[in-house]
ROKE-179041 format. One record per residue (C-alpha): residue number from 1; x, y, z. Coordinates in pm, 1 decimal. Layout:
% ROKE-179041
[atom NUM [X Y Z]]
...
//
This chain:
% ROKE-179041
[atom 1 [-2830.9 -178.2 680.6]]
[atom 2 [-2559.7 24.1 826.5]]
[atom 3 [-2217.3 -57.7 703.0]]
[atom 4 [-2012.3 205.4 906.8]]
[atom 5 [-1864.3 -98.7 1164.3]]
[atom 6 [-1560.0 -64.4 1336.3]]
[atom 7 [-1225.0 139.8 1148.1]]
[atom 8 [-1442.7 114.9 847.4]]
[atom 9 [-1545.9 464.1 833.8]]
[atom 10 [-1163.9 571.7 918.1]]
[atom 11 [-1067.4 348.2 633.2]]
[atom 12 [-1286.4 527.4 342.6]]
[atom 13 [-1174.5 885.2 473.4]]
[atom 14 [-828.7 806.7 530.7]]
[atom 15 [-890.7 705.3 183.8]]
[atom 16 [-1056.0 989.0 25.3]]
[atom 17 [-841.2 1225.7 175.1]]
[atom 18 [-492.4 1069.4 48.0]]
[atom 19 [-645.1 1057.2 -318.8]]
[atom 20 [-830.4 1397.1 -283.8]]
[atom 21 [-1197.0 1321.2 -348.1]]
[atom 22 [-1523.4 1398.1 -202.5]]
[atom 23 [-1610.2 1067.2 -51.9]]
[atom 24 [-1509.1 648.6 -70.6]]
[atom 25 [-1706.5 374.2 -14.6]]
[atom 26 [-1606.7 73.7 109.7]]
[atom 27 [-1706.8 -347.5 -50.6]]
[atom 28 [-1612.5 -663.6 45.5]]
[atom 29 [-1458.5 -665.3 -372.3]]
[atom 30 [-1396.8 -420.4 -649.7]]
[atom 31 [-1601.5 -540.3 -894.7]]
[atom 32 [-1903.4 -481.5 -613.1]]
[atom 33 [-1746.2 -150.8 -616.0]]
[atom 34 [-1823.7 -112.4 -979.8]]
[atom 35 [-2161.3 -272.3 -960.8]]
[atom 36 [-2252.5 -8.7 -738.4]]
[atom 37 [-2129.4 281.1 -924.0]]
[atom 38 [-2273.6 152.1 -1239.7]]
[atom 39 [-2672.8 104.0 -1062.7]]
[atom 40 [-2602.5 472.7 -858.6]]
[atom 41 [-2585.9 592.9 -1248.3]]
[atom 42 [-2899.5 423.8 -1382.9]]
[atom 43 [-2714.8 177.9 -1579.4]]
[atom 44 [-2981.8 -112.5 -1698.5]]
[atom 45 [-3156.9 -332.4 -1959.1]]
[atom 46 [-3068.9 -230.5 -2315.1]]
[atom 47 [-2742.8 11.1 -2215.5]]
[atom 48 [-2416.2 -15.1 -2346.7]]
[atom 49 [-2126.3 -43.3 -2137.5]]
[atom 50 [-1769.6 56.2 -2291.7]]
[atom 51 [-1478.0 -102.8 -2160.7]]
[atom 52 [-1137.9 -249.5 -2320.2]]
[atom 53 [-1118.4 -604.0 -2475.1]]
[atom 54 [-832.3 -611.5 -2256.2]]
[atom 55 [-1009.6 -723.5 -1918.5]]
[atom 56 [-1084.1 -928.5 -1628.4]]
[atom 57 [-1448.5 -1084.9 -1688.2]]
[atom 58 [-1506.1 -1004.7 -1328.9]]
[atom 59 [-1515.5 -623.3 -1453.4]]
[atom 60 [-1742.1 -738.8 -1722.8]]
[atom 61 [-1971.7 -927.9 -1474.9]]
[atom 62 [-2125.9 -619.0 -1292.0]]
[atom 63 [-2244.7 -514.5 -1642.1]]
[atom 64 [-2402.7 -784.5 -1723.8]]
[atom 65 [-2582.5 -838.0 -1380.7]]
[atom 66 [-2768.2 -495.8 -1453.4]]
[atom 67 [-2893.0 -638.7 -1775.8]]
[atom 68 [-2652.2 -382.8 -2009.7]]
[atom 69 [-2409.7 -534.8 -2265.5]]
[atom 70 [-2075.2 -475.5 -2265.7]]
[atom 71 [-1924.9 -285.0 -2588.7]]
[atom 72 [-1529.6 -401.8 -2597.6]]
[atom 73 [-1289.1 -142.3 -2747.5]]
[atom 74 [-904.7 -290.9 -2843.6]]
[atom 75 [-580.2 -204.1 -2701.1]]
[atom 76 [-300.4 -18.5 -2821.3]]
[atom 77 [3.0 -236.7 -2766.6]]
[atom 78 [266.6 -17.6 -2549.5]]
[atom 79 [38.7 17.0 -2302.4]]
[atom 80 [-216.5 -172.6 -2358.6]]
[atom 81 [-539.1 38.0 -2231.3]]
[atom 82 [-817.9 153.9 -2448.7]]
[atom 83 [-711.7 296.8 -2827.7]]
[atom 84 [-906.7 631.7 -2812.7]]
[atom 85 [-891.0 636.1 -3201.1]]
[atom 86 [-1138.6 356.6 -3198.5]]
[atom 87 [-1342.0 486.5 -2917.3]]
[atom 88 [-1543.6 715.6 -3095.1]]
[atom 89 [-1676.6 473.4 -3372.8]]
[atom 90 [-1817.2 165.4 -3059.1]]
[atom 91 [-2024.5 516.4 -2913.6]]
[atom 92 [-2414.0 452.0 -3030.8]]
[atom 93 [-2720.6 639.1 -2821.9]]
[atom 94 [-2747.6 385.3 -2593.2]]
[atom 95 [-2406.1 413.5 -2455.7]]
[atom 96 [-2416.4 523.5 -2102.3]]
[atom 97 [-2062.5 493.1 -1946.6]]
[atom 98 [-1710.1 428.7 -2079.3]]
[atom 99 [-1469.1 245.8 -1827.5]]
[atom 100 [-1088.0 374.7 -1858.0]]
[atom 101 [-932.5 77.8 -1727.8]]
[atom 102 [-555.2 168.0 -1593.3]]
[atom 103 [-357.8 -158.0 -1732.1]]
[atom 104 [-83.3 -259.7 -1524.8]]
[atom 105 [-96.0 91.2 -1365.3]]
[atom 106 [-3.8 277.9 -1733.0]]
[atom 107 [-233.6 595.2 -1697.3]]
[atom 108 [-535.0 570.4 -1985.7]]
[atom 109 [-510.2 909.6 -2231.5]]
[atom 110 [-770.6 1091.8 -2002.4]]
[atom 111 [-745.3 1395.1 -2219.6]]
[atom 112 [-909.5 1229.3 -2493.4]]
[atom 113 [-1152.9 991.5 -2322.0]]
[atom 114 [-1287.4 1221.5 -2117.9]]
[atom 115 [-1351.9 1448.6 -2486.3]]
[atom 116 [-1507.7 1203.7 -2601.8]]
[atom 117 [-1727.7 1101.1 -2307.9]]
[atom 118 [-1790.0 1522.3 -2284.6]]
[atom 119 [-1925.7 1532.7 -2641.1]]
[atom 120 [-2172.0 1217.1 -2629.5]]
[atom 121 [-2288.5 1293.9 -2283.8]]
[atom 122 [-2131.5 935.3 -2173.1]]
[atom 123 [-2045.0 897.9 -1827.3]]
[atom 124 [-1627.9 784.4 -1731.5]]
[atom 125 [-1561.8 518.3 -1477.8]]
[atom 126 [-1187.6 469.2 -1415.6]]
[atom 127 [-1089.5 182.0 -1296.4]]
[atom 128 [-781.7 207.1 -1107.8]]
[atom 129 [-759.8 -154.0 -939.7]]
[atom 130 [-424.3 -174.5 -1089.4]]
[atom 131 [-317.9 191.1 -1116.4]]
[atom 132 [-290.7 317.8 -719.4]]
[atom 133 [-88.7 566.9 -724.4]]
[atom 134 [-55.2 669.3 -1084.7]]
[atom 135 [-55.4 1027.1 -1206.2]]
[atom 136 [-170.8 1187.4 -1559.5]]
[atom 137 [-40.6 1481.5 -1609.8]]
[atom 138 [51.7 1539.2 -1240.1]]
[atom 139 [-310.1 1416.2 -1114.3]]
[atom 140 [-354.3 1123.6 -937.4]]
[atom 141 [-581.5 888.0 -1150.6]]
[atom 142 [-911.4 814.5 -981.8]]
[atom 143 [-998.7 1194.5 -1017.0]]
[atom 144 [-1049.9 1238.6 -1364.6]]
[atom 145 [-1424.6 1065.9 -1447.4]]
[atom 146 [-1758.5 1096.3 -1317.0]]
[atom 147 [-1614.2 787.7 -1033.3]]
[atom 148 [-1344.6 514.0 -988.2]]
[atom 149 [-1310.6 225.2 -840.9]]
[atom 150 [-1020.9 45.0 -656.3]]
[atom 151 [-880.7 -328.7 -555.4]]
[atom 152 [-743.0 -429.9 -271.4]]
[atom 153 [-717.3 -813.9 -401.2]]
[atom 154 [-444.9 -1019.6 -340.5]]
[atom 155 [-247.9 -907.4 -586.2]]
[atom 156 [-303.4 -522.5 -610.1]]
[atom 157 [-111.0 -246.1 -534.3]]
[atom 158 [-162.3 -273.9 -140.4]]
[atom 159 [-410.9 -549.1 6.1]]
[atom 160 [-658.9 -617.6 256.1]]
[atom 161 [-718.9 -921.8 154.6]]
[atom 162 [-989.1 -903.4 -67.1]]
[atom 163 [-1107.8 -511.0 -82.0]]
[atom 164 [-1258.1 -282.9 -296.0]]
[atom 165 [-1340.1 107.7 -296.4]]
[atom 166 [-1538.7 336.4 -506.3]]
[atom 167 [-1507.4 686.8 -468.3]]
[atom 168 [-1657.3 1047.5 -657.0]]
[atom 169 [-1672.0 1398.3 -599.3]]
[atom 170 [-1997.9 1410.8 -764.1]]
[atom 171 [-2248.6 1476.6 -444.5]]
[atom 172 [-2582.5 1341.3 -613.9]]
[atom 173 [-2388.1 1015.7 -703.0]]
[atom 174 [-2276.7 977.8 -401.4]]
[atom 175 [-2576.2 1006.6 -202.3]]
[atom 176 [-2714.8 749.2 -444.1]]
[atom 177 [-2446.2 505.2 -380.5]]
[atom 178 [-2459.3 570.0 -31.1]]
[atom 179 [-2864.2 490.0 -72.7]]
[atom 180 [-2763.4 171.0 -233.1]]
[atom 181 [-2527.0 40.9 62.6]]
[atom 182 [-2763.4 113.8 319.4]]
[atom 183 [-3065.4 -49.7 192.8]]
[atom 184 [-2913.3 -366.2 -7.1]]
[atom 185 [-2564.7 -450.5 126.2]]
[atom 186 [-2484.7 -748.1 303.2]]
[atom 187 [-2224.7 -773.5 572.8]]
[atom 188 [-1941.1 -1059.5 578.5]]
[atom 189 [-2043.3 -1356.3 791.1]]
[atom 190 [-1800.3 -1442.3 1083.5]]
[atom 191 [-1637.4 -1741.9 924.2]]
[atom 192 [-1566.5 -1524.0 636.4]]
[atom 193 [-1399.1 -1218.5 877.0]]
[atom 194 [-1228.7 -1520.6 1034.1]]
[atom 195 [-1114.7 -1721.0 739.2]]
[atom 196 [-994.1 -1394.6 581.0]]
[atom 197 [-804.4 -1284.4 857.7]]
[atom 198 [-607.2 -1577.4 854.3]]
[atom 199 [-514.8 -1570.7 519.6]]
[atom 200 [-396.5 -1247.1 563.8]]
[atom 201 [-148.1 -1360.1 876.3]]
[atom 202 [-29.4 -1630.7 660.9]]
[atom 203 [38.0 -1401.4 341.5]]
[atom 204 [191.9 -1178.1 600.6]]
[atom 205 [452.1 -1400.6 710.7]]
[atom 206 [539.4 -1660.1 418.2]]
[atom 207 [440.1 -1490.0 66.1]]
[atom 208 [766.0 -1396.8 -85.6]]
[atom 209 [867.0 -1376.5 -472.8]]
[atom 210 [1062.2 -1768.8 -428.4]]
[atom 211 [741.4 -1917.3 -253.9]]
[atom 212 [457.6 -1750.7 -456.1]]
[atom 213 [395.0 -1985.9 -727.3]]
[atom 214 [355.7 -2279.9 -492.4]]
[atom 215 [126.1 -2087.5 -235.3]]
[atom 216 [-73.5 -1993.7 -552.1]]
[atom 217 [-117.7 -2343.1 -669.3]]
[atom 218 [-227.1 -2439.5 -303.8]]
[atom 219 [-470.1 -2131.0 -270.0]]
[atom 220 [-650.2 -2246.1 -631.9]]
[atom 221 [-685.1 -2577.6 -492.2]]
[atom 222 [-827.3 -2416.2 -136.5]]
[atom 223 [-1104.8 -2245.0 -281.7]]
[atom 224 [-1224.5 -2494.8 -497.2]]
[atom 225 [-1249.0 -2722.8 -144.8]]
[atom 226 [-1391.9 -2385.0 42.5]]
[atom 227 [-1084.5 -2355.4 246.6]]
[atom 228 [-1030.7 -2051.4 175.9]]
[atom 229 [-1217.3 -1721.1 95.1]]
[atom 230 [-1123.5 -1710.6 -236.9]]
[atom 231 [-1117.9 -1376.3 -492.1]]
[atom 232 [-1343.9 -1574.9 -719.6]]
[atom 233 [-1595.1 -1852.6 -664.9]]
[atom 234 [-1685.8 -2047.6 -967.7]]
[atom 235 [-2020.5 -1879.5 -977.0]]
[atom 236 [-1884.0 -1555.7 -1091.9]]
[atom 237 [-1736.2 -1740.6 -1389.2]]
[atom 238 [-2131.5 -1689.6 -1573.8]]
[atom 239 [-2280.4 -1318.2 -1552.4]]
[atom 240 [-2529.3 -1467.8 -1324.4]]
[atom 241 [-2500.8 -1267.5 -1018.6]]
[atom 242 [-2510.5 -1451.9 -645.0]]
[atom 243 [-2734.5 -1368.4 -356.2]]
[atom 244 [-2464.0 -1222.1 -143.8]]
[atom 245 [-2260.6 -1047.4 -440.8]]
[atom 246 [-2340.6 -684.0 -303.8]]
[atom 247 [-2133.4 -740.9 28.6]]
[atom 248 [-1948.6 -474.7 217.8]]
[atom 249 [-1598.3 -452.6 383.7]]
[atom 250 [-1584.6 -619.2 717.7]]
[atom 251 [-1360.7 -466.7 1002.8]]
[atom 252 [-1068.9 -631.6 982.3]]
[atom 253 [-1006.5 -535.0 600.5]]
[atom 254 [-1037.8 -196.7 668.4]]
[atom 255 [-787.6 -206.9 964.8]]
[atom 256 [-558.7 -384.2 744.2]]
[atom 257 [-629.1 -105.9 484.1]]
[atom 258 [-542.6 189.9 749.5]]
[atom 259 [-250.8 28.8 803.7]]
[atom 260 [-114.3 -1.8 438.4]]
[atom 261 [-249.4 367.7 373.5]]
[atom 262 [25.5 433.4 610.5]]
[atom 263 [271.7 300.9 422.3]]
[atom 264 [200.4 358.7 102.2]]
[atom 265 [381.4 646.9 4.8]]
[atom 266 [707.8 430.6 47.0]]
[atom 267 [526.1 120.6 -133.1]]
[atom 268 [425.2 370.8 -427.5]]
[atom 269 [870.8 449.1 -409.4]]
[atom 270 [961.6 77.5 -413.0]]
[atom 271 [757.7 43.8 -727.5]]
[atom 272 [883.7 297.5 -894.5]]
[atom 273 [1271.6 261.5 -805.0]]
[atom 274 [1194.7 -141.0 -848.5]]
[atom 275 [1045.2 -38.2 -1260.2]]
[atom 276 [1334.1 140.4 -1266.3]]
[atom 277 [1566.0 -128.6 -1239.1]]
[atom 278 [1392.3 -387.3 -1492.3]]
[atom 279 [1393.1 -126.6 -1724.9]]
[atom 280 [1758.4 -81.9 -1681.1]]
[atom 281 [1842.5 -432.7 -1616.4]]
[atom 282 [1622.0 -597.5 -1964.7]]
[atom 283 [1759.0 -287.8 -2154.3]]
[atom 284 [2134.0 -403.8 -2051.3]]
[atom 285 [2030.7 -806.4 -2232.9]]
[atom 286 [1915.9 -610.9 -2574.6]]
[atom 287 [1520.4 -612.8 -2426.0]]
[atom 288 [1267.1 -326.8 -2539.2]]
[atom 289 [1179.6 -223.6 -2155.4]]
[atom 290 [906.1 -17.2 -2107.9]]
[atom 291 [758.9 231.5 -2374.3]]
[atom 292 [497.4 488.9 -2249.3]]
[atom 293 [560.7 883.9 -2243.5]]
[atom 294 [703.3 1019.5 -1958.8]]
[atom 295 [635.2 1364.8 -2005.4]]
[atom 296 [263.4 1286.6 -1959.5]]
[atom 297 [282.7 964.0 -1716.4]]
[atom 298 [375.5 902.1 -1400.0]]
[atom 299 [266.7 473.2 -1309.2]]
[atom 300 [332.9 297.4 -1021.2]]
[atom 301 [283.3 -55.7 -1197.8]]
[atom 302 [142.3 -340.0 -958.5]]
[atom 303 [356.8 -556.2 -1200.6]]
[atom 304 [577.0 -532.4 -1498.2]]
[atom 305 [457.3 -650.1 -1792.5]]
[atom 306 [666.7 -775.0 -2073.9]]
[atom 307 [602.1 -974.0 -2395.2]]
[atom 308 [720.6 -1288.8 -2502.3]]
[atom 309 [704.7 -1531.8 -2770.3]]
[atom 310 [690.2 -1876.9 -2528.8]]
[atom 311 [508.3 -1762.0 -2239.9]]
[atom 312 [314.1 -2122.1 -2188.7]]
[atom 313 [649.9 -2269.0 -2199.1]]
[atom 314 [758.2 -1946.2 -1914.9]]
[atom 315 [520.2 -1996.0 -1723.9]]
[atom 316 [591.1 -2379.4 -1658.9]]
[atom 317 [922.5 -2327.8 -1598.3]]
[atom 318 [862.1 -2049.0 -1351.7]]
[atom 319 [714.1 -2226.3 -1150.5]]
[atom 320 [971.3 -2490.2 -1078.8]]
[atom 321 [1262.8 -2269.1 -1075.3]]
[atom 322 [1088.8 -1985.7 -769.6]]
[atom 323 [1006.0 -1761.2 -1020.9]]
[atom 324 [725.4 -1523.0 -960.6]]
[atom 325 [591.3 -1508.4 -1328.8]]
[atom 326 [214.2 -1334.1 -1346.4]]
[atom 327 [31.9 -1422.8 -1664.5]]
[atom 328 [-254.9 -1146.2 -1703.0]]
[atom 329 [-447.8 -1168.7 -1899.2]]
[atom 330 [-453.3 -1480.8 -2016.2]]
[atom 331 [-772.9 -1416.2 -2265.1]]
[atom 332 [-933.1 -1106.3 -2371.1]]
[atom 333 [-1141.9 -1136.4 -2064.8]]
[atom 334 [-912.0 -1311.9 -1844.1]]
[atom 335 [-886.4 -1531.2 -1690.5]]
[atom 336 [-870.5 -1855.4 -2012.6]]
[atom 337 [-1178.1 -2003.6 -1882.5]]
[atom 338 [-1416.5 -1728.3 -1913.5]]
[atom 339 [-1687.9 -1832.2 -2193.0]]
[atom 340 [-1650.5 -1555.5 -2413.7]]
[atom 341 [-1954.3 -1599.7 -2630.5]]
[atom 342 [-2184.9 -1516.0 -2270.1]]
[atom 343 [-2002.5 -1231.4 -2219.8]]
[atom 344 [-2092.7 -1090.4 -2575.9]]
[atom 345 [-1722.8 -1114.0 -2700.2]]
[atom 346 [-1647.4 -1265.8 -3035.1]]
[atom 347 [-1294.0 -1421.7 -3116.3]]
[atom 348 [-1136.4 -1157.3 -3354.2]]
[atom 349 [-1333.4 -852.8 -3229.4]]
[atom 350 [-980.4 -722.9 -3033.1]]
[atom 351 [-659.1 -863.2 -3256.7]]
[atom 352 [-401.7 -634.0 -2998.5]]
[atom 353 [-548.9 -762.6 -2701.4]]
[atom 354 [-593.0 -1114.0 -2855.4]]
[atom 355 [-198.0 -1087.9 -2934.5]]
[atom 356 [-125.9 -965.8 -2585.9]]
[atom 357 [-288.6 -1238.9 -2450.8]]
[atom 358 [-44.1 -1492.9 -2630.5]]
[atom 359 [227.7 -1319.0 -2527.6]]
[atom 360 [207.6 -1067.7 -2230.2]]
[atom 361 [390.8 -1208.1 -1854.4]]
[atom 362 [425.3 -964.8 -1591.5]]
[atom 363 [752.2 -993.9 -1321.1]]
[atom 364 [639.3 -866.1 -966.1]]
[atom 365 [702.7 -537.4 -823.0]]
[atom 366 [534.1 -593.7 -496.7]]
[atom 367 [774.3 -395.9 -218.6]]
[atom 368 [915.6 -793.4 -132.9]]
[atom 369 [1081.4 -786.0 -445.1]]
[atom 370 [1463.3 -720.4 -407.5]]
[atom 371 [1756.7 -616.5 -647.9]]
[atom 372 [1842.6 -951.3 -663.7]]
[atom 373 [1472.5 -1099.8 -700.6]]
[atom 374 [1500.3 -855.3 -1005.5]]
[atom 375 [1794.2 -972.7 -1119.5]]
[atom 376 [1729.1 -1291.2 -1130.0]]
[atom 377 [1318.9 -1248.9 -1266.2]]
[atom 378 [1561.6 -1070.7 -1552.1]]
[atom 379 [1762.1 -1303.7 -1602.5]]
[atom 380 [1516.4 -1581.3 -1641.5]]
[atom 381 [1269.4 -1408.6 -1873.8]]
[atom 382 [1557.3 -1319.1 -2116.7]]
[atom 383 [1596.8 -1707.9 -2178.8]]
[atom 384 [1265.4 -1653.4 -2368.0]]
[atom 385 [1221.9 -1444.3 -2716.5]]
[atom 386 [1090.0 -1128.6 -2664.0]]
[atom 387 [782.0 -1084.6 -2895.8]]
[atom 388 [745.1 -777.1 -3090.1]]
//
């Protein structure tokens, strides 16, 4: 089936171009993104998939719906991606790809990862759905591994909605991807195109950092009734994968993408300037505020995450006082519903990301966030203990 409808073709080499690659492919949702990266590579029954214990199980699903297992490495705690001094030890001979997963938009050490993938023969996969934008070493991520893979959720670093992208410079995977979408993808029905495009009017014109924890509450409740098109159905939440999963970008997403392309050099500056200003702001209360090294790292966060010792206790006061308070990731493979044991994770396999779990908020950084939004996110999170 041919997928190239309307902008959409615009969309994925506007894309490519801005991040440098060879080509980008277009799907209705990241994690189809992934999926299709993972089957252009081979990836199947009995292969190990290597990814950090640090993660949404909609990452982990795509794995699983090839038949593979998922191998989870844990976290080091500053920025809480992958600890490369554990990598090397969850590598057996049926490894076939490690996933550097961006957290929060904190670059992964690429220099080792991609060492260790080098000297195994393991394929990298980054995924960058919350790192648009960020730079290792003066290099946009997304350009390091064998592919990446992008969101354009909700709740990324620019949306369309729902969204997703995967993109490589490697020709033979991309004709094999490309293979894939024609022959198997499935295009969004019109009540989705229409239901989505609404949503995105709405978010458009009343989403702001006072009203987002009510609109959030509303949404959940939505897609539960099939309101709304919803980032996840309930289905997705057992790695049993749905007729229609492998779905491709409809029209309107991709005009909405073109459009935020546009604009997302001075998003990518908002981000920045707006870290900027938490980190000054929580270090003026006493707080820790970030820790990563800047000689090597350049992020554009999608959010700002901080630890604390009450965040249950944060997160319900939040949202009666117009705080936008995030809580990824509320379980090793967020979100606190996921049923770990199907997912081949065991409770004490990760004890950082376990921690960070318990205690990690993020404050938004979206480019509706203000100096005095950040003032007063900073001044309501330093109510709470800061957890080491």
């Amino acid at each position: 089936m041919n997928s190239k409808h309307g902008g959409i073709q615009s969309y994925e080499e506007s894309f490519s171009g801005w991040l440098g690659v060879g080509e980008a492919f277009s799907f209705w949702k990241g994690r189809v993104a992934l999926y299709a990266i993972l089957k252009a590579l081979g990836v199947g029954e009995g292969d190990e998939v290597i990814l950090p214990g640090y993660t949404c199980v909609m990452d982990v699903n795509p794995i699983k719906y090839l038949g593979a297992k998922p191998v989870y490495v844990d976290i080091e705690p500053e920025t809480f991606n992958i600890n490369t001094d554990l990598l090397p030890e969850k590598i057996t001979d049926r490894s076939r790809v490690i996933i550097a997963q961006h957290t929060y938009g904190y670059p992964c050490d690429m220099d080792a990862i991609i060492d260790i993938a080098a000297s195994r023969n393991v394929a990298v996969i980054e995924d960058c759905c919350l790192a648009l934008g960020s730079e290792y070493k003066g290099k946009l991520l997304g350009t390091f591994g064998k592919a990446a893979y992008f969101s354009m959720q909700w709740n990324k670093p620019f949306t369309t909605g729902l969204g997703g992208m995967a993109v490589t410079s490697d020709t033979g995977l991309a004709e094999k991807i490309n293979a894939l979408r024609e022959d198997n993808i499935s295009m969004p029905t019109a009540k989705e195109v229409m239901m989505l495009a609404a949503q995105l009017a709405v978010y458009r014109m009343f989403i702001y950092p006072k009203t987002t924890a009510l609109a959030q509450t509303i949404f959940r409740y939505l897609t539960k009734k099939g309101a709304v098109v919803g980032s996840s159905s309930t289905a997705e939440f057992t790695p049993d994968m749905a007729d229609n999963f492998f779905k491709g970008l409809s029209a309107v997403q991709a005009r909405s993408g073109l459009r935020q392309l546009k604009k997302l050099q001075q998003n990518i500056e908002l981000r920045r300037k707006t870290a900027q200003l938490y980190d000054e702001m929580l270090a003026e209360k006493g707080w820790t505020p970030r820790q990563y090294d800047r000689d090597v790292m350049n992020p554009v966060m999608v959010r700002y995450p901080v630890r604390i010792a009450e965040k249950t206790e944060a997160l319900r006061q939040a949202a009666g006082a117009g705080i936008e308070l995030g809580s990824w990731f509320e379980s090793p493979l967020h979100p606190a519903e996921t049923p770990l044991e199907m997912y081949n994770y065991e409770t004490g396999l990760c004890p950082q990301a376990e921690a960070a779990s318990r205690q990690a908020v993020n404050l938004p950084l979206h480019p509706r966030v203000s100096e005095a939004t950040v003032r007063r996110t900073v001044e309501f999170i330093c109510r709470f203990t800061q957890a080491d």
